[in-house]
C-alpha positions as CSV (number, residue, x, y, z in Angstrom):
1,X,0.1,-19.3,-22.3
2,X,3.6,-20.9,-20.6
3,X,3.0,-22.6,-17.4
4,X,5.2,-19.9,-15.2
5,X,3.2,-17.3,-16.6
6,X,0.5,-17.1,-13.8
7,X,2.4,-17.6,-10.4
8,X,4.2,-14.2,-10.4
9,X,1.3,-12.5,-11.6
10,X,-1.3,-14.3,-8.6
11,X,1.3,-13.6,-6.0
12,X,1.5,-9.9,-7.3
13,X,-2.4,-9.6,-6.6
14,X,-2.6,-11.5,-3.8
15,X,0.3,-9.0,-2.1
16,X,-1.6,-6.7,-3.4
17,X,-5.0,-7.2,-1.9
18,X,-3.9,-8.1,1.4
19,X,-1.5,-4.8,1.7
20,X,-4.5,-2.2,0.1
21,X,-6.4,-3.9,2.7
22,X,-3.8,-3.3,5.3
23,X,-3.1,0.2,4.4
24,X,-7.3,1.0,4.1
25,X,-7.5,0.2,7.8
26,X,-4.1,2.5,8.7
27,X,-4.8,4.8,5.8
28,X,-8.7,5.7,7.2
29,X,-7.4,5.9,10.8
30,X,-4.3,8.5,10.1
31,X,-6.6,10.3,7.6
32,X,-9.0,10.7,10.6
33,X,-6.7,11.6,13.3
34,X,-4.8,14.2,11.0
35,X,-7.9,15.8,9.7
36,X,-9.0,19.5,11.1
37,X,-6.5,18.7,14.7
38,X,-3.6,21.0,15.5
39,X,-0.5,19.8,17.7
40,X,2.8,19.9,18.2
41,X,4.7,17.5,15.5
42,X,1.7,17.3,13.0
43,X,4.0,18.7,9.8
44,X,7.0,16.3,10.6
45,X,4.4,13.2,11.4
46,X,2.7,13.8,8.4
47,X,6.1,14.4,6.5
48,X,6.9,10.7,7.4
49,X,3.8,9.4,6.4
50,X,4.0,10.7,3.1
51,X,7.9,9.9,2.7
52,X,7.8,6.8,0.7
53,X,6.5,8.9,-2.2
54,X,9.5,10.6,-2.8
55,X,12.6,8.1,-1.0
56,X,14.1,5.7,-3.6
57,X,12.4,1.9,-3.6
58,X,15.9,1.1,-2.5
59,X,16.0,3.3,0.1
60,X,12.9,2.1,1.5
61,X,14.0,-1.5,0.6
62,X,17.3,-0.4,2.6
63,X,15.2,1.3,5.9
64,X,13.2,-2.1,5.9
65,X,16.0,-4.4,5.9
66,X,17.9,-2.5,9.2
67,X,14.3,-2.4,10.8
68,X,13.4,-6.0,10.2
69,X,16.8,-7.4,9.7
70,X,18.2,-10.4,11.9
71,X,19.8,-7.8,13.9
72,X,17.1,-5.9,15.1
73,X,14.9,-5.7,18.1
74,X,12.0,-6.3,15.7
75,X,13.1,-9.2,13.7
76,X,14.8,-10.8,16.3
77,X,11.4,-10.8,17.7
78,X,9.7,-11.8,14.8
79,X,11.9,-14.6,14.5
80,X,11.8,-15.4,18.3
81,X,7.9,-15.5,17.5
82,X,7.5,-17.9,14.0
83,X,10.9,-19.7,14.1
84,X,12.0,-17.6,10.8
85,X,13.1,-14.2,10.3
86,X,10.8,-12.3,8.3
87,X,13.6,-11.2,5.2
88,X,12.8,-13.3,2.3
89,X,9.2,-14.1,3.1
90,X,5.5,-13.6,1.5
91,X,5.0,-11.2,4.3
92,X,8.5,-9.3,3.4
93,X,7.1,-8.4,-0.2
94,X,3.5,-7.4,1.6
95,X,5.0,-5.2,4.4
96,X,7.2,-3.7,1.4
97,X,4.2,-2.6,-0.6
98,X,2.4,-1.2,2.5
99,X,4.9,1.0,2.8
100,X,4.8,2.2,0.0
101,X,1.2,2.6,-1.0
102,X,0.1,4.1,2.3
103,X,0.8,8.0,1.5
104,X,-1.7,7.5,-1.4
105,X,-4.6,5.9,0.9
106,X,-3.5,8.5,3.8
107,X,-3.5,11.7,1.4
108,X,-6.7,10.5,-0.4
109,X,-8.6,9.3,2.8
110,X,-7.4,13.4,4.3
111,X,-8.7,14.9,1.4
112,X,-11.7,13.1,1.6
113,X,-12.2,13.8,5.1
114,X,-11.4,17.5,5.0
115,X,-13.9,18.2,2.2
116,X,-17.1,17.4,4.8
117,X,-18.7,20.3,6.4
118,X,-18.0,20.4,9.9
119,X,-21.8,21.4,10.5
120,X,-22.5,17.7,9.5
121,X,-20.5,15.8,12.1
122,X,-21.2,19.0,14.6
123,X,-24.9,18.2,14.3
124,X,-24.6,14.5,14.4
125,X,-22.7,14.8,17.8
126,X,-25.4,16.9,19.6
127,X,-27.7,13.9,18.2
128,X,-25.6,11.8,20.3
129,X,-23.4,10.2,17.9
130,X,-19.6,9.0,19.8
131,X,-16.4,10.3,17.6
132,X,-16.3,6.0,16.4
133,X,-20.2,5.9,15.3
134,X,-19.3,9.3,13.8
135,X,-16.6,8.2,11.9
136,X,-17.9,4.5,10.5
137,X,-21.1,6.1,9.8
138,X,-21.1,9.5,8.6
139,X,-17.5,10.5,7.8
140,X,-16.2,7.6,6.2
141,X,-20.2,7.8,4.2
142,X,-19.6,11.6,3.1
143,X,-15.7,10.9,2.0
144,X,-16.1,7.5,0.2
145,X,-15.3,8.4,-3.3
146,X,-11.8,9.8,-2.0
147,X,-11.4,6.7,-0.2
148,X,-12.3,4.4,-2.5
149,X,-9.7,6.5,-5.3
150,X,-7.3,6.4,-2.9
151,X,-7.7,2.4,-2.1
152,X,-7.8,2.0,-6.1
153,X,-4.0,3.8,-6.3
154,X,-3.0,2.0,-3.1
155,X,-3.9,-1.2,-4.9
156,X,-2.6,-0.1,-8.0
157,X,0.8,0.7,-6.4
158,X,1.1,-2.0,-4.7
159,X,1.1,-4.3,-7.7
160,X,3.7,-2.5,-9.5
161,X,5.7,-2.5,-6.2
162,X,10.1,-3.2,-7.1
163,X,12.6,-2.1,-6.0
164,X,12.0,-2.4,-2.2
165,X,10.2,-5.7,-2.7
166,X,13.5,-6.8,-4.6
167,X,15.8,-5.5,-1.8
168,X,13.3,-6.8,1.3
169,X,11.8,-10.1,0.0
170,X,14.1,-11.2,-2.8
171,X,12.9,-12.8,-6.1
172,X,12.4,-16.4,-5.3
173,X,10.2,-17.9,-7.7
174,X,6.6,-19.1,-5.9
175,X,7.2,-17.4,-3.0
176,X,8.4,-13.8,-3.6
177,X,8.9,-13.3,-7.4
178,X,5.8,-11.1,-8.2
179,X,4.9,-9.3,-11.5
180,X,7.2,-6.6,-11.2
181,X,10.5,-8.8,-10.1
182,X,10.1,-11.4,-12.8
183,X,10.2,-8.5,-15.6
184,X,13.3,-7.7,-14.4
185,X,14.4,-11.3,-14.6
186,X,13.0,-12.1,-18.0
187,X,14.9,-9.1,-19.5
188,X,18.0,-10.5,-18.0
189,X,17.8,-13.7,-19.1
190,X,16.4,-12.7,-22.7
191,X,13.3,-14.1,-22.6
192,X,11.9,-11.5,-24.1
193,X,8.1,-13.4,-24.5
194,X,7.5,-13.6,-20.7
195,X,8.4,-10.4,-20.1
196,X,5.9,-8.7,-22.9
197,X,3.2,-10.9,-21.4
198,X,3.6,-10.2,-17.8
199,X,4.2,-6.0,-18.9
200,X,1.2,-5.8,-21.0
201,X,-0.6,-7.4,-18.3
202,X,0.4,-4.7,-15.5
203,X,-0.4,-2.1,-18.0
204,X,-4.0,-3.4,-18.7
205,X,-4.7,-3.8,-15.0
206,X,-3.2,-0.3,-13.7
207,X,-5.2,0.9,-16.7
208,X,-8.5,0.0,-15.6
209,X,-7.4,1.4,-12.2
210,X,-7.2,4.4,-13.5
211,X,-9.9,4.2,-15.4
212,X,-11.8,3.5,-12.0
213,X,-10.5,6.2,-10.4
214,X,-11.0,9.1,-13.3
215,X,-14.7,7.8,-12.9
216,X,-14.7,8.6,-9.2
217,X,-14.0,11.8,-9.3
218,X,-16.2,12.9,-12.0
């Protein structure tokens, strides 16, 4: 196996991990709040959760660049706060791919949520149970399968994450170049043997996901 083989492949499920983690957390807690509540703004709020699904990786790459960018309130701040701006970073590539694997964990966490019977949580409430020992202990229990499918295809999304990590984070080899980015750069430059070994390896492992997820919802 060639010696540059593993880095963009590790950094790919490292950015991963830590985003489907990241989105879990804000996936669960939108799903919640969204679930069986009526208000003003619901359809457009939930319309900009789930726009990354359908907005070009570059436009999202674009969006994150103006809102992050050295010129913004934000990553003036940022850089005010670490003595770096954030563009071009570990972090840039792992804010990209939380972007664009939330609407998964959101729309899978929602699902799962919706499909309890109110009569459930109703009853656990007049047992005394607070909305947060509600949530960790009964809702989250009764919709894990959709949670866990939808932190599966978050994670699986996240690896295969391009075009806005290209745009965001660059492709600097050891630091940003996942899985995804160095394909792109093999083809390129021709070297057509790195680029069939770091392809078939994304195939096998969103595979398996898949695989996974199928299972859960047998």
């Amino acid at each position: 196996m060639p010696s540059d083989f593993w880095s963009p492949l590790r950094l790919s499920l490292e950015i991963a991990t830590a985003a489907s983690l990241v989105v879990l957390i804000l996936g669960l807690i939108a799903g919640r709040i969204m679930t069986n509540r009526q208000f003003r703004g619901k359809p457009i709020i939930e319309t900009i959760f789930l726009l990354p699904l359908v907005l070009p990786p570059t436009v999202v790459g674009f969006l994150l660049i103006v809102i992050f960018g050295r010129n913004s309130p934000a990553g003036q701040f940022i850089e005010w706060l670490f003595q770096q701006p954030i563009i071009f970073t570990w972090w840039a590539a792992m804010i990209a791919a939380v972007v664009v694997a939330f609407p998964l964990m959101y729309q899978s966490a929602k699902t799962g949520f919706e499909s309890i019977d109110e009569d459930i949580e109703r009853a656990a409430r007049v047992d005394g149970a607070g909305e947060w020992k509600l949530f960790l202990l009964v809702s989250i229990p009764l919709a894990w399968k959709a949670i866990i499918a939808g932190f599966i295809l978050s994670f699986a999304r996240a690896l295969g994450e391009f075009g806005a990590t290209l745009m965001f984070a660059g492709n600097i080899p050891g630091r940003t170049q996942t899985a995804s980015t160095a394909i792109y750069l093999a083809i390129e430059s021709g070297n057509m043997q790195m680029a069939w070994l770091w392809v078939a390896s994304m195939v096998g492992i969103s595979f398996v996901m898949l695989v996974l997820v199928q299972g859960l919802r047998r």
